[in-house]
C-alpha positions as CSV (number, residue, x, y, z in Angstrom):
1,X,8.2,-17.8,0.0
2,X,8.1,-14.1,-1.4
3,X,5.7,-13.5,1.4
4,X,8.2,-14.2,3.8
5,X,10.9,-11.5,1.9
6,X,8.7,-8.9,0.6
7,X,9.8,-6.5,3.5
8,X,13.5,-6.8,3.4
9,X,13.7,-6.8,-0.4
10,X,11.3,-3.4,0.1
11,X,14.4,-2.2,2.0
12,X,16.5,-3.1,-0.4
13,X,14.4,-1.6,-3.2
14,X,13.5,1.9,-1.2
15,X,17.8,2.0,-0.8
16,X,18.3,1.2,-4.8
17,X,15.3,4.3,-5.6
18,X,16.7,6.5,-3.5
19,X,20.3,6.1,-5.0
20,X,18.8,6.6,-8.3
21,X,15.8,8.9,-7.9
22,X,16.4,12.7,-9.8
23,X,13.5,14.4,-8.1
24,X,12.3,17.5,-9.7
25,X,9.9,20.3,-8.2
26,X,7.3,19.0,-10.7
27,X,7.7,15.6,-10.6
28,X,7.2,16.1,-6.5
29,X,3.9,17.7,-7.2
30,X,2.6,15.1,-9.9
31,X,3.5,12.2,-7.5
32,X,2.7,13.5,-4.2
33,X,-1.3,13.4,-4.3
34,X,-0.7,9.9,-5.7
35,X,1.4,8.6,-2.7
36,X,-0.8,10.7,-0.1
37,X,-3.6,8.8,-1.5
38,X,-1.8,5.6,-0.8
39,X,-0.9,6.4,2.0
40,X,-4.1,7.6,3.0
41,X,-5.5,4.2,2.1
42,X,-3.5,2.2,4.1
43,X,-4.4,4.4,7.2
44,X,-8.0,4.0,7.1
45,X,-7.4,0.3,6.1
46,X,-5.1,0.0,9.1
47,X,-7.6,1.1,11.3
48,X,-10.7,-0.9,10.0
49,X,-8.9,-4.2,10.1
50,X,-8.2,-6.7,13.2
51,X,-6.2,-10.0,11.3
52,X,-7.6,-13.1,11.9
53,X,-10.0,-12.2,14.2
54,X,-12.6,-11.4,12.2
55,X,-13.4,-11.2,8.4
56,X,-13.2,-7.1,7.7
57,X,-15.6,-6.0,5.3
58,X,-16.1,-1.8,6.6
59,X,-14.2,0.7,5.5
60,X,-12.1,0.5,2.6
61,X,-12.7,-2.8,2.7
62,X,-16.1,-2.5,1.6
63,X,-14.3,-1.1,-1.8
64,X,-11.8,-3.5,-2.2
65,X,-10.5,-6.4,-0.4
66,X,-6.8,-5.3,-0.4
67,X,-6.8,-1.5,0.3
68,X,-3.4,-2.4,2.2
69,X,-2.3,-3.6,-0.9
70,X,-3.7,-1.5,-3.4
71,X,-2.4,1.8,-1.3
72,X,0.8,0.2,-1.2
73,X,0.9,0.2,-4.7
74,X,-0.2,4.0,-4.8
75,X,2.8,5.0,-3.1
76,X,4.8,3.3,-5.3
77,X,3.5,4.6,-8.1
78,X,3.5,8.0,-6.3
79,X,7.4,7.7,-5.4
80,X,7.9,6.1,-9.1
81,X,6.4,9.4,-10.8
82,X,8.8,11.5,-7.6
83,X,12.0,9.8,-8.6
84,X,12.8,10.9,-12.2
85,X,14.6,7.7,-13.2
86,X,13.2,5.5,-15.4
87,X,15.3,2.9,-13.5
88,X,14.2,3.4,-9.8
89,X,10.3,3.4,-10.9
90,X,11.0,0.1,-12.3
91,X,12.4,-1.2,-9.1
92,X,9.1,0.6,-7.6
93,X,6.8,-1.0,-10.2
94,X,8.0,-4.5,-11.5
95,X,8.6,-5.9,-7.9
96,X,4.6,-4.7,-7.1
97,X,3.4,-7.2,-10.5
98,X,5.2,-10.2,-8.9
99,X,4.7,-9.9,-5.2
100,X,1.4,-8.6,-4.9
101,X,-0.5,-11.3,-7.0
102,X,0.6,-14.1,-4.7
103,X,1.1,-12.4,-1.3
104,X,-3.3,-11.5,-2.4
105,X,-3.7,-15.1,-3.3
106,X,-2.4,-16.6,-0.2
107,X,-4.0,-14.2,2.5
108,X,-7.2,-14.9,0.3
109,X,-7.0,-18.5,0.8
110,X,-5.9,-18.1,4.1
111,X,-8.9,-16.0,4.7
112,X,-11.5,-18.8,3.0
113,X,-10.4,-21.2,5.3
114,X,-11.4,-19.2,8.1
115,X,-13.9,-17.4,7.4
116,X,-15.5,-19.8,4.6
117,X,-19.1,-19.1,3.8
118,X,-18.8,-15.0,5.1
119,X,-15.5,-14.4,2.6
120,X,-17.7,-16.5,-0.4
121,X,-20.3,-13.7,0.0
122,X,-18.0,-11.2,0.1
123,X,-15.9,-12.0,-2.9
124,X,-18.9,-12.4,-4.6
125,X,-19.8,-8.3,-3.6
126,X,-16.6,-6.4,-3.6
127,X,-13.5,-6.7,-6.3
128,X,-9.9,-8.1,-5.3
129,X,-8.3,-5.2,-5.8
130,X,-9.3,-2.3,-8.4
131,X,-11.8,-0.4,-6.2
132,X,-15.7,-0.1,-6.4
133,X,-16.2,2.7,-4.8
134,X,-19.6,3.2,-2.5
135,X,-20.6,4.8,0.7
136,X,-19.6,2.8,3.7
137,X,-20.1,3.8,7.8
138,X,-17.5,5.1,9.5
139,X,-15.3,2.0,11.0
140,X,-11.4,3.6,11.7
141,X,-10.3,2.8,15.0
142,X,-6.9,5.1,16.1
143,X,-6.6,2.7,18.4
144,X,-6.7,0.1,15.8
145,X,-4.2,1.8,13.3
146,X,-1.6,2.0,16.1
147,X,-2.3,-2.0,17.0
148,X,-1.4,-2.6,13.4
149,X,1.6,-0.2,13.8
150,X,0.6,1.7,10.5
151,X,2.3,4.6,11.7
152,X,5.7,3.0,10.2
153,X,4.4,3.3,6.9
154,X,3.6,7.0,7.5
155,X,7.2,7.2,9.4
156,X,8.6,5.8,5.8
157,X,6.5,7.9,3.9
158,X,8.0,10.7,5.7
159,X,11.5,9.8,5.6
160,X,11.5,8.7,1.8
161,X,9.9,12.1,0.7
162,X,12.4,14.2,2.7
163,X,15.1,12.4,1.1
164,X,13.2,13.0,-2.5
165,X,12.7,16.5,-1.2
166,X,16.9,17.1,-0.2
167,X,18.4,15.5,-3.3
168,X,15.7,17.6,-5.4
169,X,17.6,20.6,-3.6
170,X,20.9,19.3,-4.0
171,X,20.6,18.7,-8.1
């Protein structure tokens, strides 16, 4: 069920932060390498990773098996430290610690039904979600990022630091 809201209530949330975000100069530099790091995350995760179709296991996911997830959470954590309110990081934050637990536990069975014996092995070699980090062969697909239309994130990225960026101006 949360599944099924997670992006509208991220709507929802990204409206709330930005009402109640007091970016500062500093704060803009301390989050910023955290959220481009999320961001940059998701990308190469985006363009490893072809749903259903086969079990991905290159790339980021070689690290961890939610880099979508965990660069997600980067950029919320990234925009939390950006915002300056104690209040819009917790709408960041506390929504991240509810959703992402079970949205990971249902793609993960989802996944063990159809890839059963291949997603054993690989749960048994790479953590579910804190990264191990290793050297893995190049696997990023443009052609693959834009299928999974990770360019929105980037897009909201974009939109949600120029915002950050004009009310910083404006305070």
């Amino acid at each position: 069920m949360i599944q099924r809201f997670r992006v509208p209530l991220g709507f929802a949330i990204a409206a709330a932060v930005l009402y109640f975000a007091q970016p500062t100069g500093t704060l803009l530099l301390l989050g910023l390498p955290i959220a481009l790091c999320g961001a940059a995350l998701r990308g190469l995760a985006a363009g490893v990773i072809r749903k259903d179709a086969a079990l991905t296991t290159s790339g980021p996911y070689a690290w961890t098996r939610n880099p979508l997830y965990l660069g997600s959470f980067l950029l919320g954590v990234g925009f939390a430290v950006m915002s300056g309110s104690w209040v819009a990081a917790s709408l960041i934050i506390l929504p991240s610690l509810v959703v992402y637990p079970n949205v990971i536990h249902n793609e993960e069975a989802h996944l063990a039904r159809l890839f059963p014996e291949q997603f054993r092995e690989y749960c048994a070699r790479v953590p579910r979600f804190f990264p191990r980090f290793r050297q893995v062969p190049k696997s990023f697909s443009s052609k693959q990022y834009v299928a999974n239309r990770e360019y929105q994130t980037a897009l909201g990225f974009a939109v949600m630091l120029a915002i950050f960026i004009v009310k910083w101006r404006l305070i």
